[in-house]
C-alpha positions as CSV (number, residue, x, y, z in Angstrom):
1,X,76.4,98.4,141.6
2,X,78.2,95.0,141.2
3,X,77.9,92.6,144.1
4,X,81.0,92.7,146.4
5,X,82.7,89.5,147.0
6,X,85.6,88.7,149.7
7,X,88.7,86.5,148.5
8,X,86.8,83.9,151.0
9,X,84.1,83.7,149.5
10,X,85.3,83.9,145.5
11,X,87.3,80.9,146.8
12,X,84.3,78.8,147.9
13,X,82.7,79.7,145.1
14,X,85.7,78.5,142.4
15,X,86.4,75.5,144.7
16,X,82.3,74.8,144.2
17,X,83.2,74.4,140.7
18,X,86.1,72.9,140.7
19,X,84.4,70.1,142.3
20,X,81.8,69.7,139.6
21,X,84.9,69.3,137.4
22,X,86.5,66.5,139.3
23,X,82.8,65.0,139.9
24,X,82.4,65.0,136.1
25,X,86.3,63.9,134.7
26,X,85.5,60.8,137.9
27,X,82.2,60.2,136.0
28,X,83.8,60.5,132.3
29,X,86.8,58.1,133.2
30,X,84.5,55.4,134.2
31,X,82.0,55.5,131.5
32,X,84.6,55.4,128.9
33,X,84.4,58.9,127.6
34,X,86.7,60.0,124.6
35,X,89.7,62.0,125.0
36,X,88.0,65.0,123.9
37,X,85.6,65.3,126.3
38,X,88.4,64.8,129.4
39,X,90.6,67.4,127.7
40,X,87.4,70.2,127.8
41,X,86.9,69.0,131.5
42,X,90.6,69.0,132.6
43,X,90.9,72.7,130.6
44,X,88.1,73.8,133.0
45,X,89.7,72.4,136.1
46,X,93.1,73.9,134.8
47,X,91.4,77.3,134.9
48,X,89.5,76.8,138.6
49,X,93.0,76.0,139.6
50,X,94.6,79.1,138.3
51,X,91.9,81.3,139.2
52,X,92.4,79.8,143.1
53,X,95.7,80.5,142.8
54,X,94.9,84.4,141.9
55,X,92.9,85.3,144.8
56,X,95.9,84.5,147.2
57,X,96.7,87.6,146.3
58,X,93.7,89.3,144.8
59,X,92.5,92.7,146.0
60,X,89.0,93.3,146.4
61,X,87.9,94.7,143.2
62,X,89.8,91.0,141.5
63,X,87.9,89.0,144.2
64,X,84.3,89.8,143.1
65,X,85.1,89.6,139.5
66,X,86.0,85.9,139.8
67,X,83.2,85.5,142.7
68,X,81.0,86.7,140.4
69,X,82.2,84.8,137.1
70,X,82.2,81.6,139.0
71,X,78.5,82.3,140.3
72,X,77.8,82.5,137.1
73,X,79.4,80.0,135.8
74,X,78.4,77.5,138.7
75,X,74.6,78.4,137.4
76,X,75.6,77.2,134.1
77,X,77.0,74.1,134.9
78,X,73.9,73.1,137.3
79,X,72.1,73.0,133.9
80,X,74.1,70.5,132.2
């Protein structure tokens, strides 16, 4: 059985990665990075932000899928 997740906590964990993305565009910017790389991170902070905006309204069963894509992708991101 898939683990549960509440509209609470879905949004902690897509705000968790949304921060990453703002920590890493704020790194990018200073270090001179090209405009490719700030599109890929902007894209990825376009989708946290659309995602957040989904679980206003989000049953349950919407709640844990992004809870649990955003786990996952949070785990992915830690290894960059």
């Amino acid at each position: 059985m898939p683990e549960q997740w509440s509209p609470q906590a879905a949004t902690e964990a897509v705000l968790a990665v949304t921060r990453w993305y703002a920590e890493q565009i704020r790194k990018e910017q200073q270090s001179g990075a090209g405009p490719e790389r700030l599109k890929t991170l902007k894209d990825g902070m376009a989708v946290c932000v659309a995602d957040l905006e989904a679980l206003q309204d989000a049953g349950p069963e919407e709640a844990s899928e992004i809870g649990a894509r955003y786990a996952v992708r949070a785990q992915e991101l830690e290894g960059q």
